[in-house]
C-alpha positions as CSV (number, residue, x, y, z in Angstrom):
1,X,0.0,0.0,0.0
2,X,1.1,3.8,-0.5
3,X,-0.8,7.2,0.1
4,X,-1.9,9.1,-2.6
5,X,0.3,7.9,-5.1
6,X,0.7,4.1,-6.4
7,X,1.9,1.7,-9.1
8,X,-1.4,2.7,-11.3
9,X,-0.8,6.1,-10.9
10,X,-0.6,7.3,-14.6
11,X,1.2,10.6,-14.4
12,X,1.0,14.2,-16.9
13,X,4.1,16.9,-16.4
14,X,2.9,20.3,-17.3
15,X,6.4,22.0,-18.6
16,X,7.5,18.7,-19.2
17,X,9.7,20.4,-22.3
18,X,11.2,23.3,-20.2
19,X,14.6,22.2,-18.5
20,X,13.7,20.9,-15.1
21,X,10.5,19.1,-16.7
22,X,13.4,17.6,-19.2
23,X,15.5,16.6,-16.3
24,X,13.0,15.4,-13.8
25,X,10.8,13.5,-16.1
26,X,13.8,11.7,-16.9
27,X,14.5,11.1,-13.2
28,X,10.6,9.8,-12.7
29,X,10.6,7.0,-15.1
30,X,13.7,5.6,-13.8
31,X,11.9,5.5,-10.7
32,X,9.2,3.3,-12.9
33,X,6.9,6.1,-12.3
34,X,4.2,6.2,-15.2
35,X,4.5,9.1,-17.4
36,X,1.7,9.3,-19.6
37,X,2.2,12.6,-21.3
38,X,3.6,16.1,-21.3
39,X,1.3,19.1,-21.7
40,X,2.4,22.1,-23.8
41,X,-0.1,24.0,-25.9
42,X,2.9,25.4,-28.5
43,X,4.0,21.5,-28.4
44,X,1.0,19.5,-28.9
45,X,1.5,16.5,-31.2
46,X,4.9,16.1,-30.6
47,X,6.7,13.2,-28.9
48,X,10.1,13.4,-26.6
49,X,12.4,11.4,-26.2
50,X,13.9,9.7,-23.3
51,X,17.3,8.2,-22.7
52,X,16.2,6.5,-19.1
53,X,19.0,5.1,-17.2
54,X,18.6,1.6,-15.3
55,X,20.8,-1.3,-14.1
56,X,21.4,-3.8,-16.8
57,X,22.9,-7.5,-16.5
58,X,26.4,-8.0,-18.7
59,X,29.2,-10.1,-18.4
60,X,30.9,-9.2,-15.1
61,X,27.8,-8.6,-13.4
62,X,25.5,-5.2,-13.3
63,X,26.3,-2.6,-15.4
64,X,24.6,1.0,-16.3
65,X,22.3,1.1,-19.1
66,X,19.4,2.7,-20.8
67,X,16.3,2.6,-22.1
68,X,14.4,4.5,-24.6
69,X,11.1,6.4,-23.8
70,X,8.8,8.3,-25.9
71,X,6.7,10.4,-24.0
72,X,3.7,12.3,-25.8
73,X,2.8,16.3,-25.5
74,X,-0.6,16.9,-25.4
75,X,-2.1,21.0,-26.1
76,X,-3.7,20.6,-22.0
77,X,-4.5,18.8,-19.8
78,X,-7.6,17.6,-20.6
79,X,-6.5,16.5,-23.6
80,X,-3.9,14.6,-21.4
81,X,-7.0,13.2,-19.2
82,X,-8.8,11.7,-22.2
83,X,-5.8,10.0,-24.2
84,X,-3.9,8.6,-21.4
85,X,-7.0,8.3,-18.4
86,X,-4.0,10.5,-16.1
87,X,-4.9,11.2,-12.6
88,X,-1.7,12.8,-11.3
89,X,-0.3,15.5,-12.9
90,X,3.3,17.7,-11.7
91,X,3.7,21.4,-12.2
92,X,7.0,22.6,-13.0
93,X,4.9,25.7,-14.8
94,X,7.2,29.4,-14.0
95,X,5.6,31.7,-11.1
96,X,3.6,34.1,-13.0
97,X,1.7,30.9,-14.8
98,X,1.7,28.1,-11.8
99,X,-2.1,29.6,-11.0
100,X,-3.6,29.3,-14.4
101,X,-1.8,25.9,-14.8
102,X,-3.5,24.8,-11.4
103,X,-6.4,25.4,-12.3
104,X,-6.6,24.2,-15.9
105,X,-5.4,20.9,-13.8
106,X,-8.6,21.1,-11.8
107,X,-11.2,22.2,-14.2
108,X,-9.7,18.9,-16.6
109,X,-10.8,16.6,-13.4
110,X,-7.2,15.9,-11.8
111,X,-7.3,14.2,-9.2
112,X,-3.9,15.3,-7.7
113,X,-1.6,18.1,-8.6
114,X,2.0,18.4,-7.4
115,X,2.8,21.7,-7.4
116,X,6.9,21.7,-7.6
117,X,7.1,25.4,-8.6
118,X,8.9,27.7,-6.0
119,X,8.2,31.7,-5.5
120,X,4.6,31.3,-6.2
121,X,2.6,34.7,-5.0
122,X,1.3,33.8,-1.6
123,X,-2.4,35.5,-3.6
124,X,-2.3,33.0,-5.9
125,X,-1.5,29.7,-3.9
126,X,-4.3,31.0,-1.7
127,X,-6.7,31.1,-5.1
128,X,-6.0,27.8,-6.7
129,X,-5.7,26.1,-3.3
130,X,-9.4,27.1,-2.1
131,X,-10.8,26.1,-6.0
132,X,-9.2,23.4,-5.8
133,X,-10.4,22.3,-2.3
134,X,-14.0,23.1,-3.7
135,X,-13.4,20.7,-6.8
136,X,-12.2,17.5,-4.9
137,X,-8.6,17.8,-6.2
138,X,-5.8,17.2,-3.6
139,X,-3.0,19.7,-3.9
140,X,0.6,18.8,-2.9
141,X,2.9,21.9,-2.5
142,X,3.7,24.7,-3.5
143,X,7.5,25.0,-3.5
144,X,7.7,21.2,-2.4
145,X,9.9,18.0,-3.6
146,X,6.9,16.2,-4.5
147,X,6.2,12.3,-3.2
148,X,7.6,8.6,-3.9
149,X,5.9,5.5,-2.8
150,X,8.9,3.6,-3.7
151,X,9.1,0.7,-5.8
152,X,5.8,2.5,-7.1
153,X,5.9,5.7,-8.3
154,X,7.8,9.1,-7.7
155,X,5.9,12.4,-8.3
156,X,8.2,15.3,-8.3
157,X,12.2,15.9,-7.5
158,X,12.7,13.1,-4.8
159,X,15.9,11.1,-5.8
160,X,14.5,8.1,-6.0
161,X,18.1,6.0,-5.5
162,X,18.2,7.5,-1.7
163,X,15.6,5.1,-0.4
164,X,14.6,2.8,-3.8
165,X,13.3,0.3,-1.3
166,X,9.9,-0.1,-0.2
167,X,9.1,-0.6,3.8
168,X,6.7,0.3,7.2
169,X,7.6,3.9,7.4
170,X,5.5,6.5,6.6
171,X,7.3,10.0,6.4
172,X,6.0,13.6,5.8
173,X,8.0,16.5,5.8
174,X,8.1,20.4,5.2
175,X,11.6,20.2,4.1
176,X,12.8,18.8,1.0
177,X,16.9,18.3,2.2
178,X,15.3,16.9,5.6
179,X,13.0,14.3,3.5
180,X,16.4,13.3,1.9
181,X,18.5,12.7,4.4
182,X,15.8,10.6,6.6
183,X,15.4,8.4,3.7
184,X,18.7,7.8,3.5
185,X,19.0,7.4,7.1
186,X,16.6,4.8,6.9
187,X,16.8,3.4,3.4
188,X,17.6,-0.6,5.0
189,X,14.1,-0.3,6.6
190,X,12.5,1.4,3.5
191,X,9.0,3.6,3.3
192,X,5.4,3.0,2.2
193,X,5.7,6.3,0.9
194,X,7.5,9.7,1.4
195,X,5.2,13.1,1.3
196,X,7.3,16.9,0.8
197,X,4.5,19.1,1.8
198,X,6.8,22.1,1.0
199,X,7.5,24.6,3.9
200,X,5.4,27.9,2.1
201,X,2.6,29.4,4.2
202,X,0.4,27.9,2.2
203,X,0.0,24.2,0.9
204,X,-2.7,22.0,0.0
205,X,-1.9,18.9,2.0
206,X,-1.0,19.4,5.6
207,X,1.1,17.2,7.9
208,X,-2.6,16.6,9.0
209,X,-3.9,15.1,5.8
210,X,-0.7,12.8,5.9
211,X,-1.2,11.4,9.6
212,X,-4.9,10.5,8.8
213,X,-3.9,8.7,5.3
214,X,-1.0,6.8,7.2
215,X,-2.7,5.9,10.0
216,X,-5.4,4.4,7.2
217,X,-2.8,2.6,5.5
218,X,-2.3,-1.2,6.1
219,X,1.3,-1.5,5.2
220,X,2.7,2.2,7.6
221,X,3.5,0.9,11.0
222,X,5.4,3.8,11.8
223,X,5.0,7.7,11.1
224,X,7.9,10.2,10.8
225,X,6.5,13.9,10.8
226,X,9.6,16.5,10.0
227,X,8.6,20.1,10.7
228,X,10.6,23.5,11.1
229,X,10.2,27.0,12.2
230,X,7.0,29.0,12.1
231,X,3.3,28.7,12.1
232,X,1.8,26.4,14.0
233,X,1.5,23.7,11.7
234,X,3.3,21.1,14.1
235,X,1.0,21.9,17.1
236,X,-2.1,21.4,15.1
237,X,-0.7,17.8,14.1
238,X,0.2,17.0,17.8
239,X,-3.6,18.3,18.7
240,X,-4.5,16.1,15.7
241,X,-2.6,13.1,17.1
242,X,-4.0,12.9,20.3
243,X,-7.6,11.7,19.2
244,X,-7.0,10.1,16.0
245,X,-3.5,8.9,15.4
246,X,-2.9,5.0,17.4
247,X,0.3,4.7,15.2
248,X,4.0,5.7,16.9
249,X,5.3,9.2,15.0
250,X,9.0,10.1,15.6
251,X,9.4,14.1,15.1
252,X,12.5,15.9,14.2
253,X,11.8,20.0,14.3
254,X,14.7,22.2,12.1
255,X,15.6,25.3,13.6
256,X,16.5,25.3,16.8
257,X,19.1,27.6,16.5
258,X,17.2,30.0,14.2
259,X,17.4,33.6,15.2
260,X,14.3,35.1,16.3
261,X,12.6,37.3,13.9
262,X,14.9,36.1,11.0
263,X,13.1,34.6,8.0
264,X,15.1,30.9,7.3
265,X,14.5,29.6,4.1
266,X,11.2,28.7,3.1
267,X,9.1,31.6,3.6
268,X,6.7,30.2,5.7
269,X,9.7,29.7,8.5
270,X,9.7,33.1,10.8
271,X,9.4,32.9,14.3
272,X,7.9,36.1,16.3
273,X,8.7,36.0,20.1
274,X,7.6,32.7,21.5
275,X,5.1,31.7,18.7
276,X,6.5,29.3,15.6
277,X,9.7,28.2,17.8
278,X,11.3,24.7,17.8
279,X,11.4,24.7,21.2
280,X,7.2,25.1,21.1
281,X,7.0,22.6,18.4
282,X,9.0,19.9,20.4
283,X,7.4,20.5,23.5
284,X,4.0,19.7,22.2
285,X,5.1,17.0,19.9
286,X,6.3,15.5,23.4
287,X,3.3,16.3,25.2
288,X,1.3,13.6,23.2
289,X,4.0,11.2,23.1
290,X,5.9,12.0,20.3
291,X,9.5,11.3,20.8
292,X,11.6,13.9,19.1
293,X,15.0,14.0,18.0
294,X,17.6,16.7,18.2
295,X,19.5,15.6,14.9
296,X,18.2,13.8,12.0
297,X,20.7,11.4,12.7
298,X,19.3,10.9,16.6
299,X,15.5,10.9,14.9
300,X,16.5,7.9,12.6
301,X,17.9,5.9,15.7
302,X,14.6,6.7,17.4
303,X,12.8,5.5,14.6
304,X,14.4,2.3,14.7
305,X,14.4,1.7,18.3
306,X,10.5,1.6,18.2
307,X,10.6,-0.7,15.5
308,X,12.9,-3.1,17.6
309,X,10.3,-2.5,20.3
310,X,7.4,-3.3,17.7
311,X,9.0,-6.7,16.2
């Protein structure tokens, strides 16, 4: 099992033919996801090409080979929808067009939209994020690595050779470098699947919506939340966790040595007196039994101590 993205996920890349469509696309069907088409109104008709690396057996034992894809480019997506039957598409649109692109997404009947597009006006996440909501389609990001239910699929940026492996351990994360280093971490144990909600003051799918679909899924025995800095995100999960989560969570908060008042990275991340701090974060994690670890390092060993305790 896997949340929101599996095996039959057929996937659409809207600015599939810009340069980090090109290279990302590239990057997803190694993973084995599905790509089912490209959408590019000035393109449509076309086909690209795909030289998609993967491990091949020779004389001597594994060596690096590839494999040819051709990968369609529809004029939108609905166009996409009705060739293919896609139900996932990932937006590496620019800024100024990652609304419109949204919502073309939605009004086609997407089911989910990964929004990897960074420096999106906080006006216009806002706006395709409530019509979206009122449509039934489940936004991941903005600014965000995407997710990978491994040996599945991989929606978005995730290097899928960190953690290629699938396992009990469902993760969800504001930070994209955090997502990647606890995979690695805990790549012998493996993940049902991987979420990057993206760290912007507003996203579509909340460490909230994450808990409840892992807690739902068979095949997660064990939830890692990753948070950081500002809002209140991570006390609204540990509220959450009290009355509907049975599952253990591990937490690991970034910023503990942030300066106060200082915005750190993503721009959701600014702390204002006490409110937003990682010291706030930790302490409520903990106050509904949420062990949380100092270092990624220390979260991974905490994380597989409860899984020694579970088997």
């Amino acid at each position: 099992m896997a949340i929101f993205l599996t095996k039959e996920s057929k996937v659409l890349v809207q600015g599939m033919t810009g340069g980090e469509g090109m290279k990302h696309t590239r990057r997803m069907l190694a993973a084995g996801t599905d790509i089912v088409g490209g959408v590019n109104p000035r393109k449509a008709g076309r086909t690209v090409d795909f030289d998609v690396p993967q491990d091949v057996e020779g004389v001597g034992g594994t060596a690096p080979g590839t494999t040819p894809f051709s990968v369609p480019v529809f004029g939108s997506v609905r166009e996409g929808i009705e060739a293919t039957g896609a139900d996932v598409t990932v937006v590496f649109v620019p800024p100024p067009f990652a609304k419109a692109a949204v919502i073309e997404a939605v009004d086609a009947g997407i089911e989910l939209a990964v929004v990897i597009t960074e420096g999106i006006p906080v006006h216009d996440a806002v706006a395709f994020h409530a019509y979206a909501k009122r449509h039934g389609t489940r936004i991941i990001g903005p600014n965000c690595p995407g997710l990978i239910s491994p040996g599945q699929s991989n929606a978005g940026i995730i290097p899928a050779d960190i953690a290629a492996k699938p396992g009990r351990i469902g993760l969800v994360s504001k930070s994209g470098t955090l997502t990647y280093q606890l995979m690695y971490e805990l790549r012998e144990i493996g993940f049902s699947s991987a979420v990057g909600i993206g760290g912007d003051p507003v996203v579509g799918t909340t460490h909230i919506d994450c808990l409840a679909a892992f807690e739902a899924d068979p095949d997660t025995e064990i939830i890692v939340l990753i948070g950081e800095i500002g809002g209140d995100a991570e006390e609204r999960a540990a509220a959450y966790i009290t009355d509907h989560v049975t599952k253990p969570v591990i937490g690991y908060i970034a910023g503990f040595t942030a300066p106060e008042g200082k915005t750190m990275g993503h721009a959701g991340a600014i702390v204002s007196g006490s409110a937003g701090t990682a010291e706030a974060k930790k302490k409520a994690l903990e106050a509904v039994g949420v062990r949380v670890g100092s270092t990624p390092s220390e979260t991974a060993r905490l994380v597989l101590d409860r899984l020694a305790v579970l088997h």
